[in-house]
N, C-alpha and C positions, 0 to 999 in steps of 0.2 A: 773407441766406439762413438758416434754420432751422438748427442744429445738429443731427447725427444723434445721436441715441441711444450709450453706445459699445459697441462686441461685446462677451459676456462673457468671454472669453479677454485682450482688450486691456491693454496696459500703463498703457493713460492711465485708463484707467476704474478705475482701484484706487484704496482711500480712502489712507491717509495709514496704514494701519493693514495694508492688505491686503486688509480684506474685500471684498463684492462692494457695486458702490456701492447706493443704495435704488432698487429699481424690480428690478432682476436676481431671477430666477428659484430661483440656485444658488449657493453659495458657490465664488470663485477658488479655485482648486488651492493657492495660498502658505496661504490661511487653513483650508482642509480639513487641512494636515500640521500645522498649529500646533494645531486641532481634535483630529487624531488624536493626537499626541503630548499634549496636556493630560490627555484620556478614558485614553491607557493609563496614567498615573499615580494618575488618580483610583483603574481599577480593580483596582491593588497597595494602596490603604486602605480598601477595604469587607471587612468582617468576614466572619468563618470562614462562621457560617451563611449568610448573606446570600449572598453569594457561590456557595455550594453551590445550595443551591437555586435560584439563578438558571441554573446550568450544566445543573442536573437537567433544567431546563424547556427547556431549550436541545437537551437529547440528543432530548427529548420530540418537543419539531416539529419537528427532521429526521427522526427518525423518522416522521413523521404524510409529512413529503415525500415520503421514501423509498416508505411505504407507498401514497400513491397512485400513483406511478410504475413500482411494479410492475405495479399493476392495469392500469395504462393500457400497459403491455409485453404484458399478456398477451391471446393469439390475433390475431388477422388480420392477421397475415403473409404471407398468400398478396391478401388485397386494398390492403392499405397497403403505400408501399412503403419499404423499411429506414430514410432518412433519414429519413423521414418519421415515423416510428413513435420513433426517438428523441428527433428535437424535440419533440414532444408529449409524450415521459417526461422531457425536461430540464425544460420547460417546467411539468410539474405539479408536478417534484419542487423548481421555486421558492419550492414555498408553504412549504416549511421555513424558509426564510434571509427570509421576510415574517415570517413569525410569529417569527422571533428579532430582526429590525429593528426590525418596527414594536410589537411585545407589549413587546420587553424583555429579551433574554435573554443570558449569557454564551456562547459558541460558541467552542471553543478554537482552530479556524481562523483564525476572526477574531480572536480575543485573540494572532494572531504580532505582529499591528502592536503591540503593545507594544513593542519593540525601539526604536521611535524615540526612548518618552520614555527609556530606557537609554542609546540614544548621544548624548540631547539633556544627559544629566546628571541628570533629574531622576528618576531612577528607578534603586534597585540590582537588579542582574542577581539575587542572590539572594531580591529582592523579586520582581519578575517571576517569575523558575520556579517558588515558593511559588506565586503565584495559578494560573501553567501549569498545574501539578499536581491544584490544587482542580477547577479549572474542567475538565480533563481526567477525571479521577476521576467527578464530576456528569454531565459528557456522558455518562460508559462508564456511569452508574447509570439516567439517565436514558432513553437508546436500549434499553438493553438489559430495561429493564422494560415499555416498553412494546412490545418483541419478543414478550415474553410475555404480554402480554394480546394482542396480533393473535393469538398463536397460537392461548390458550384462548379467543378468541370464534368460535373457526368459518369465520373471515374467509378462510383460505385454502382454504376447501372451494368458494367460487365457483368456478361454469363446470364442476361437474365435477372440483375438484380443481385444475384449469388456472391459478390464479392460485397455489397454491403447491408447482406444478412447476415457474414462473415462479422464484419464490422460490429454490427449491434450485439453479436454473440460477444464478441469480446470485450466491448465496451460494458455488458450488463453483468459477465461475470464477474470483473474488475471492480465494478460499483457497488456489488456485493457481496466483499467478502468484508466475513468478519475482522473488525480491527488489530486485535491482537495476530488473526492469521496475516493478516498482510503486512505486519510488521515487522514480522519474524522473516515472512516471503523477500520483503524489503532489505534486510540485512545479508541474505545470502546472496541477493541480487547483484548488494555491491559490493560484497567484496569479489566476485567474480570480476565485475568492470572496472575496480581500481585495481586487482593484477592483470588487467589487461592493456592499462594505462601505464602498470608499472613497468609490464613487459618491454612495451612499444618505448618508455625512454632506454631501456636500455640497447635499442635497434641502431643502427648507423647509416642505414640505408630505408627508401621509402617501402622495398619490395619485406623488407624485415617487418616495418611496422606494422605493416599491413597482416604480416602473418602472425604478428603477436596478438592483434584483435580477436583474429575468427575464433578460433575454438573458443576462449572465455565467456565472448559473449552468446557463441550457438548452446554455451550448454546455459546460459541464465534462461534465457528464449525458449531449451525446449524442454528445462526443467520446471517451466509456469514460475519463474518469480517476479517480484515487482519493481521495474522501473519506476521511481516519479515524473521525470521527462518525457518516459513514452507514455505515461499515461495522461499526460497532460495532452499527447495527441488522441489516444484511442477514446478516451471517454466524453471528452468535449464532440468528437466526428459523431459517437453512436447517438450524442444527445442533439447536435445537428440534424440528423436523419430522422429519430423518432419525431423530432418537432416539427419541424420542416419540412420534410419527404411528399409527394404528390402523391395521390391514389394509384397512378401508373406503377409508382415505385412500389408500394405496398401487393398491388396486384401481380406484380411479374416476380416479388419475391418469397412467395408465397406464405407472408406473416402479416403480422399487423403490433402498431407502437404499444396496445395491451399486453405484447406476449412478452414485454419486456419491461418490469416494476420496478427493479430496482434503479432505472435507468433514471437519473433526475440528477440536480445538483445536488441534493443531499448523501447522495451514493456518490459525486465526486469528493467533494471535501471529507468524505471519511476514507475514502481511499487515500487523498493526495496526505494526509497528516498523516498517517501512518507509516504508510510506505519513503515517505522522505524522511521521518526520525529513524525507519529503522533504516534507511540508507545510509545516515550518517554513520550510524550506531560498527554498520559495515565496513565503510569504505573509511571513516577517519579511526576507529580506535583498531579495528579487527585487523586494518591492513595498514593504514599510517601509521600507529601507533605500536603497532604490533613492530613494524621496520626500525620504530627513531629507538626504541629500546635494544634492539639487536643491535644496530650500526652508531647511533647516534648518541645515546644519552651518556657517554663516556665524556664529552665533549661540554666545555663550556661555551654555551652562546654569547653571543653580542646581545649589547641593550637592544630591545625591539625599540623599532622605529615609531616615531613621537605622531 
């Protein structure tokens, strides 16, 4: 009788090495964490600029996510009905974490999973939080510039105004919430986006990667948790408009910048610390860490690099 093929989850179907044997789709889960742990090493030795700039373009297309998911948030809510209207803004605000998978780009999210090659040995902690930093900093430059060109093209004056009363809805909910809830919001956030990170290396193909994003991130998106990158677009844009906006704007969108208080710097920086410790909290112990102890910690590392 014919031998079956083996499933790709299967014990027997592993090479001698771990990977997936040839004909497989995806890479096994053992050689996806040896993957991820190798990649956060590499990305503690690429250079200052290099680096920067990959972050910048990173803050860039979540921003570009963010910003269609508002549009697609905004009006018909009386004929769509609520889930429904969120799936489809999780769902578009995908196209951010496509364009940083498949373009190329650093995302400080995803950069938690560096923690592995840390507890694998081959990475010093102070090397890691040096590139956190960069790639942090690039995201914040990143988002928050292209905040300001949505703002100065006009873009929020569709419908009437209606997409960037959308905008200031969500920038003011964001800027107040309570600390502790957006920390907790912040950790479920990411471990969503680093298994969507982890999914996509195990891809072989751009049309795979691409499908390993969506769902992980339509359900962070339409389950309200907290991104720090995307909120480094949304709340910086709503505090753009409340400050800056013409009477026109206010007039055609039928509010004004008092309806909206919590809206200041001080409701950004207590969102942005929260929700990026509990990012970490998510994406490097709940899902990095969670992985080097399944696949990884059997192994003894190499001295981390000097």
């Amino acid at each position: 009788m014919q031998r079956q093929p083996f499933a790709e989850g299967s014990a027997e179907g592993r090479t001698a090495s771990g990977d997936a044997p040839a004909g497989l789709a995806a890479l096994l889960p053992d050689a996806v964490a040896r993957h991820a742990e190798a990649i956060g090493a590499a990305k503690a030795g690429r250079d200052v600029p290099g680096l920067l700039m990959l972050a910048v373009l990173a803050g860039a297309f979540i921003a570009f996510g963010a910003m269609l998911s508002t549009v697609v948030l905004t009006g018909g809510s009386e004929a769509i009905p609520f889930g429904l209207r969120r799936l489809l803004a999780g769902l578009s605000f995908s196209l951010g974490l496509m364009l940083v998978v498949v373009g190329g780009a650093e995302l400080f999210t995803g950069d938690t999973l560096m923690v592995m090659a840390v507890a694998s040995g081959r990475l010093r902690l102070v090397r890691m939080l040096r590139a956190w930093l960069i790639v942090y900093v690039g995201n914040l430059v990143g988002a928050v510039g292209t905040a300001a060109l949505v703002f100065l093209s006009g873009h929020l004056l569709m419908a009437d105004g209606a997409v960037g009363r959308t905008a200031l809805g969500i920038a003011a909910a964001k800027a107040g919430l309570p600390p502790f809830q957006a920390f907790i919001l912040g950790i479920l956030c990411n471990v969503l986006v680093c298994l969507a990170v982890w999914l996509s290396m195990s891809a072989r193909s751009v049309t795979d990667k691409i499908a390993a994003v969506v769902l992980p991130v339509a359900a962070f998106v339409a389950a309200g948790f907290e991104h720090s990158v995307a909120n480094m677009y949304f709340i910086p844009l709503g505090l753009m408009l409340k400050l800056g906006a013409d009477g026109a704007f206010w007039s055609a969108a039928g509010t004004s910048a008092t309806a909206y208080p919590t809206l200041d710097g001080t409701g950004l920086v207590a969102n942005l610390i929260p929700v990026t410790l509990g990012n970490i909290v998510g994406g490097g112990v709940l899902v990095g860490i969670v992985y080097w102890f399944v696949y990884l910690r059997s192994r003894s590392g190499p001295t981390p690099e000097p």
